[in-house]
C-alpha positions as YAML, in Angstrom:
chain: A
units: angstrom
residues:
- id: 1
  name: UNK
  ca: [0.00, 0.00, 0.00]
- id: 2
  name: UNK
  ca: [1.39, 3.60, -0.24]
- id: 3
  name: UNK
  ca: [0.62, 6.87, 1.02]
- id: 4
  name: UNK
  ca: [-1.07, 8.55, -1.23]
- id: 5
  name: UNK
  ca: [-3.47, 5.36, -0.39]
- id: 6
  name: UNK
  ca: [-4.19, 6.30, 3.06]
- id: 7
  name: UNK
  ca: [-3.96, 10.05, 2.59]
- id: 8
  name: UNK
  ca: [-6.76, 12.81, 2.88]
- id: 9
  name: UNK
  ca: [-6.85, 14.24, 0.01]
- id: 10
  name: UNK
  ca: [-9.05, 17.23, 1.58]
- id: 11
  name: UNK
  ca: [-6.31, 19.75, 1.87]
- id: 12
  name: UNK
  ca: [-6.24, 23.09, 2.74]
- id: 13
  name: UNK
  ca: [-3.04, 25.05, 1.81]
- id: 14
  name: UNK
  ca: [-1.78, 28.44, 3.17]
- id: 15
  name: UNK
  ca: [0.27, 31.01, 1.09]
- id: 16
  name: UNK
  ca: [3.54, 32.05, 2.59]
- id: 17
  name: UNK
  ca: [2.20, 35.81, 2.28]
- id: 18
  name: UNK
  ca: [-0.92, 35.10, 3.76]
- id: 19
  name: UNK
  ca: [-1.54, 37.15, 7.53]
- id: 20
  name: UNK
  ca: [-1.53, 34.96, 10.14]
- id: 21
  name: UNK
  ca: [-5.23, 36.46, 10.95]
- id: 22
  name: UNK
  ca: [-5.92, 34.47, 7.88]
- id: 23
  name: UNK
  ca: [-4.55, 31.31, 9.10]
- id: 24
  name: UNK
  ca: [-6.65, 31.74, 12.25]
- id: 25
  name: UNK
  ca: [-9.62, 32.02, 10.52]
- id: 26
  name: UNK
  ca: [-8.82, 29.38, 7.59]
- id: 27
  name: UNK
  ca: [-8.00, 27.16, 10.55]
- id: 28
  name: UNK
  ca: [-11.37, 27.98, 12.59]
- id: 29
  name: UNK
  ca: [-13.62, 27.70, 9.59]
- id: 30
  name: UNK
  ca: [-12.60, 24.23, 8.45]
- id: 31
  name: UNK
  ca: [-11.94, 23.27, 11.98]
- id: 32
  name: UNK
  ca: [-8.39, 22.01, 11.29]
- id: 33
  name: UNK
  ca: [-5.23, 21.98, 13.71]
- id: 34
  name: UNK
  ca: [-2.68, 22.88, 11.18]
- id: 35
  name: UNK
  ca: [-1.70, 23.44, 7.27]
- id: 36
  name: UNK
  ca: [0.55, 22.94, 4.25]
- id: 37
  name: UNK
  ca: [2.23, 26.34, 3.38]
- id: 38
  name: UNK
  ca: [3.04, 26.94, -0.38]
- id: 39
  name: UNK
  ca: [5.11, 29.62, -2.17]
- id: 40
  name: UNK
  ca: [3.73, 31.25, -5.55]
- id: 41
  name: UNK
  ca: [4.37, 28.03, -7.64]
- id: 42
  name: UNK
  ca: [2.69, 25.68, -5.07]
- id: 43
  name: UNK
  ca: [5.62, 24.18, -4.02]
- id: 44
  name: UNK
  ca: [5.24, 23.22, -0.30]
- id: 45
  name: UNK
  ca: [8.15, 25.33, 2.10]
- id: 46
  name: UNK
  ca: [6.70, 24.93, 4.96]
- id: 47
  name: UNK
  ca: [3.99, 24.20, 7.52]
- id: 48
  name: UNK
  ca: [2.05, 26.12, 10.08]
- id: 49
  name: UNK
  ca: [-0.24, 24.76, 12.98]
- id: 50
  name: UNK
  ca: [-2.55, 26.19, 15.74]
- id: 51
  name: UNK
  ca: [0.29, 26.12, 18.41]
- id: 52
  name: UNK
  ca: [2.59, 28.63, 16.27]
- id: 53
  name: UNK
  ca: [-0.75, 31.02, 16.02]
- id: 54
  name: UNK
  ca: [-0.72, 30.26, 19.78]
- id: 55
  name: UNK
  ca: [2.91, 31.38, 20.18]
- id: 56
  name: UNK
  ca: [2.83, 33.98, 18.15]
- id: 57
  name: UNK
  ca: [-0.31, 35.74, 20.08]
- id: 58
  name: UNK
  ca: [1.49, 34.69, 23.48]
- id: 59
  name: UNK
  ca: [4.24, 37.23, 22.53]
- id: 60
  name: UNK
  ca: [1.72, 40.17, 21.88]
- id: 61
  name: UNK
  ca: [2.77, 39.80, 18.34]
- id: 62
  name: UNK
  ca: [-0.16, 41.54, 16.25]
- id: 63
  name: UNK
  ca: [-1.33, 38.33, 13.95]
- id: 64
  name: UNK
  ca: [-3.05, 40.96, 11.53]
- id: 65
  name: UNK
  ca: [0.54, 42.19, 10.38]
- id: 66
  name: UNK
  ca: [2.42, 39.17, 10.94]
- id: 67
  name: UNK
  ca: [2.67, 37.16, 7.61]
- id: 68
  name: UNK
  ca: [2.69, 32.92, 8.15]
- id: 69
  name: UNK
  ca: [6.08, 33.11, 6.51]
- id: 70
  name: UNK
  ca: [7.25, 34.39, 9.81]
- id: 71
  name: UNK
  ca: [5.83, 31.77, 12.33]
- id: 72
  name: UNK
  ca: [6.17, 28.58, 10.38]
- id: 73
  name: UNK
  ca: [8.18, 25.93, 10.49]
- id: 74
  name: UNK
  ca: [10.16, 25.79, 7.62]
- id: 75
  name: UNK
  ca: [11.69, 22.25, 8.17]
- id: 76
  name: UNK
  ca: [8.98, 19.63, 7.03]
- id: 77
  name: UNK
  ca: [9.31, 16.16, 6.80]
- id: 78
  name: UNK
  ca: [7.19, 15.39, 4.01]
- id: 79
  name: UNK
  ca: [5.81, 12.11, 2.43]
- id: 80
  name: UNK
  ca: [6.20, 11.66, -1.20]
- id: 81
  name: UNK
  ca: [2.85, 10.12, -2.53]
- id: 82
  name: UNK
  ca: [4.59, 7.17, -4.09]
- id: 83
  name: UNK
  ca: [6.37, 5.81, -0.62]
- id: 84
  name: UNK
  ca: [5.83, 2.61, 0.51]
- id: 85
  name: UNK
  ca: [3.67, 2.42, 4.01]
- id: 86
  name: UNK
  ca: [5.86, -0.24, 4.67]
- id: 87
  name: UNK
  ca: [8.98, 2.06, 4.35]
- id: 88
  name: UNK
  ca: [7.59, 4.51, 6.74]
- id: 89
  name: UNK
  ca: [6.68, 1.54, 9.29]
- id: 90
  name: UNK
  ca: [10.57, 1.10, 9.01]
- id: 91
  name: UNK
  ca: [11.78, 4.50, 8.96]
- id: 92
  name: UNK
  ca: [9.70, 4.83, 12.34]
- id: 93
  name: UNK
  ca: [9.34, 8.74, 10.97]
- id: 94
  name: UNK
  ca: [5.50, 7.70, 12.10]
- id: 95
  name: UNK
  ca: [6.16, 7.68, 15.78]
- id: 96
  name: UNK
  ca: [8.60, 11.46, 15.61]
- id: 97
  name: UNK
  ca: [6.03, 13.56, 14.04]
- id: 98
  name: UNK
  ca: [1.99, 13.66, 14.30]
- id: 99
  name: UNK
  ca: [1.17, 14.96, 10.59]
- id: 100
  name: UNK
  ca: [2.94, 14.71, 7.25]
- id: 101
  name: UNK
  ca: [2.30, 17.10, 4.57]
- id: 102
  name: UNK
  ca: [1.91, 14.28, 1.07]
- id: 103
  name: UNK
  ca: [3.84, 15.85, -2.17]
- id: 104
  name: UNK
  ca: [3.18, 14.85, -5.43]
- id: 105
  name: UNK
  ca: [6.85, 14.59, -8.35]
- id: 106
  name: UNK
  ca: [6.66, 18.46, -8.08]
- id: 107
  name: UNK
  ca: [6.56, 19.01, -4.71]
- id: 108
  name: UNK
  ca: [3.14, 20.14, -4.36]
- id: 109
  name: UNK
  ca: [0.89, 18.98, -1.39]
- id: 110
  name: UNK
  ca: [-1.62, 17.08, -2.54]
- id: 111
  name: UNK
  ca: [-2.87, 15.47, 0.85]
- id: 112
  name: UNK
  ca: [-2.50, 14.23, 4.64]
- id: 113
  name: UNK
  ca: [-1.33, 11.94, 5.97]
- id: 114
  name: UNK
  ca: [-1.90, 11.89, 10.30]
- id: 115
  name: UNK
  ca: [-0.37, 9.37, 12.98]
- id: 116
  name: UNK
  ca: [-4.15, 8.43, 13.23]
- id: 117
  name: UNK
  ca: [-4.61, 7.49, 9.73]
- id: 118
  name: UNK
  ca: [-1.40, 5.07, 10.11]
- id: 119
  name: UNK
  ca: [-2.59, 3.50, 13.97]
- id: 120
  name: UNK
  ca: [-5.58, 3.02, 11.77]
- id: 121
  name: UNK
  ca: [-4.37, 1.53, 9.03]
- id: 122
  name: UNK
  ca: [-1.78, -0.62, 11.42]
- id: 123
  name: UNK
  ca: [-4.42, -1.89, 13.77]
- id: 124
  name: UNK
  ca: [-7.12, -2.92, 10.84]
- id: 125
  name: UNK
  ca: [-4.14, -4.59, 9.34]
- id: 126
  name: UNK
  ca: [-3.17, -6.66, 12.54]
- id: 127
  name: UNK
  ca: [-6.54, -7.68, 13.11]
- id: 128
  name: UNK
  ca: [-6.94, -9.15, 9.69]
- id: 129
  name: UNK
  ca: [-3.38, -10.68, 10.11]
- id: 130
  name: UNK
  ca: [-4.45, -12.26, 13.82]
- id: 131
  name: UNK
  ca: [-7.53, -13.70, 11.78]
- id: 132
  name: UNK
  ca: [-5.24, -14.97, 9.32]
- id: 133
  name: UNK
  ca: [-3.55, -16.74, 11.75]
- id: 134
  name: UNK
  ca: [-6.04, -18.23, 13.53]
- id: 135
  name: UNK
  ca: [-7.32, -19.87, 10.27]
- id: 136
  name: UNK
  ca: [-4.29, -21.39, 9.85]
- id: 137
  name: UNK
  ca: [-4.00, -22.88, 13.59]
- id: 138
  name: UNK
  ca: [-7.12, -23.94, 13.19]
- id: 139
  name: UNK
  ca: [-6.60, -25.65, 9.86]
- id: 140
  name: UNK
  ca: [-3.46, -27.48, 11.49]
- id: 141
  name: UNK
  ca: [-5.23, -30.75, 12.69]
- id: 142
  name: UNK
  ca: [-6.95, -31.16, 9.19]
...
């Protein structure tokens, strides 16, 4: 299976220009916890989350002038849609970070991929394994 499997493909993107009053309210209206950022070309450079509009209004910092390009995190680890589940089971990258931003050949987001959608996909998976196995215990004495 690969990511762009268990992705959700609803995404909501947020320019780097884009006033982190903006953010706020993109995040409120689709009641989301944190977004892809994109420069002009729609290449993803970043990503910005509720706790850096948090931070940022912590230090008095007036979010209707600030621009996202100065809260978010610019270092994203980032899934590319092709990837192997299997490879990120091994690359334990699933148990460091909570959401991955997908990217397509271009480097464009295209998705989501959460640490819920993988215990999800990981516990469905064992449970059809464990029934697997019981099958073939059961199966033994014939």
């Amino acid at each position: 299976m690969r990511v762009r499997d268990l992705m959700s493909s609803k995404l909501i993107v947020l320019n780097a220009a884009d006033f982190l009053s903006e953010a706020a309210l993109t995040f409120f209206e689709n009641n989301i916890d944190g977004a892809p950022v994109v420069d002009d070309e729609g290449v993803l450079i970043g990503l910005l989350t509720k706790t850096h509009l948090i931070k940022s209004i912590a230090q008095h910092n007036d979010v209707s002038e600030q621009r996202v390009r100065d809260v978010m995190t610019a270092d994203v680890v980032s899934l590319k849609d092709t990837m192997l589940v299997k490879e990120l089971e091994q690359s334990n990258l699933m148990f460091k970070y909570g959401r991955f931003p997908v990217i397509n050949s271009r480097n464009q987001p295209i998705g989501f991929l959460t640490r819920t959608d993988l215990v999800k996909y990981l516990s469905d998976r064992s449970v059809s394994m464990a029934e697997e196995f019981e099958a073939v215990i059961h199966s033994v004495s014939n």
